[in-house]
C-alpha positions, 0 to 999 in steps of 0.5 A: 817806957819798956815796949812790950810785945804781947803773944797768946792764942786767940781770944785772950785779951792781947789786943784789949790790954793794948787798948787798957794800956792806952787808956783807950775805949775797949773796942773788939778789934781782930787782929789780922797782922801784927801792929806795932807802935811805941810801946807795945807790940801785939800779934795775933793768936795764930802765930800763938797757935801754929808752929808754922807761924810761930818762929815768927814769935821769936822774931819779933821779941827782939823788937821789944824790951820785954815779952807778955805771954797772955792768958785768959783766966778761963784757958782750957789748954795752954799752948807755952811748953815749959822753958819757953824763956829759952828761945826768947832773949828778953825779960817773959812775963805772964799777963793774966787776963778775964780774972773776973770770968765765972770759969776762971782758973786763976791758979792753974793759969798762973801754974802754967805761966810759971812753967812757962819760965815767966819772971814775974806774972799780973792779974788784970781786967782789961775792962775794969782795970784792975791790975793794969796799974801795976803792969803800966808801973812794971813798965814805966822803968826803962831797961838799963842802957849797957855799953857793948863792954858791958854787954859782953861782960855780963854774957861772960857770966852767963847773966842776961842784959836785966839780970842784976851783977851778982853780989860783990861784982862789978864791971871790969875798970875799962868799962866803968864809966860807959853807960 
C-alpha cells in the first residue's frame, strides 16, 4: 500500500480521513504535531497555513509514496498556489472533502486542485464513506521498485519515478532484468 501524506489548512478533514481510511470511529482529534504511521502521514493545518512552517511540508513528502492535497468542499480560499507539484517529487493528488456540506463548492475546489497540478483528484465523505473506496483502491498499488539504473534512466528523459516510459521505449540492456 502506497503511504500517503496528507497536507491542507485547518479544519479540512486530514485528520477524519486518517481515521475513514482506517475504518476507525470518527473522533475529532486536533492535531498538534505530525503523526505518522504505515500508511499515512497527517500534518497539521498550520504547516499548511504559514510559510514559516511550510517548507516542513516539503520535507516530510519525501517520506511517502505519494501527496494528498485536502480540501473541504466549502473552502473559502485556497492556500496551494498553481504549480505546486513543483517543489514536491511525488505523485500530488487532490482529496476533496465535506462533499455533503450545504455551502459545498465542488467545481471551484476541484478548479483549484487541478491548478494546483493535482494527477488525479477524489471526492469523499469522511463520515459516510463515500468516495474512501475509491482512494483506498488508489492506494492498494504499490509504486514500482526502480533499480538506481533505472532511476536515472528514467531522470535522463526527464520522466518521475511513476511516470510510465513513453512509448516504444524501454530500459537500456544493462538494466534489464533489476527490478
Amino acid at each position: 500500500m502506497k503511504k500517503i501524506f496528507l497536507m491542507g489548512r485547518s479544519e479540512a478533514g486530514k485528520t477524519s480521513l486518517t481515521q475513514a481510511l482506517k475504518g476507525e470511529e470518527l473522533h475529532y482529534v486536533k492535531t498538534q504535531y505530525t503523526n505518522t504511521n504505515d500508511d499515512t502521514i497527517d500534518s497539521p493545518g498550520e504547516y499548511a497555513e504559514s510559510k514559516h512552517f511550510s517548507v516542513g511540508l516539503a520535507c516530510f513528502s519525501f517520506e511517502a509514496d505519494v501527496v494528498g492535497i485536502v480540501q473541504a468542499a466549502d473552502e473559502p480560499f485556497n492556500l496551494f498556489a498553481s504549480g505546486s507539484h513543483s517543489f514536491i517529487q511525488r505523485p500530488l493528488i487532490g482529496i476533496i472533502t465535506k462533499i455533503d456540506s450545504p455551502y459545498a463548492n465542488i467545481p471551484m475546489v476541484k478548479q483549484w486542485l487541478i491548478n494546483s497540478g493535482c494527477e488525479r483528484i477524489f471526492l469523499v465523505n469522511n463520515v459516510t464513506r463515500e468516495g474512501i473506496d475509491e482512494l483506498m483502491e488508489y492506494l492498494k498499488d504499490d509504486l514500482p521498485k526502480l533499480t538506481m539504473e533505472q532511476a536515472r534512466y528514467r531522470q535522463s528523459l526527464g520522466l518521475n519515478e511513476w511516470d510510465p516510459l513513453p512509448e516504444g521505449v524501454s530500459y537500456p540492456n544493462h538494466t534489464e532484468g533489476k527490478m
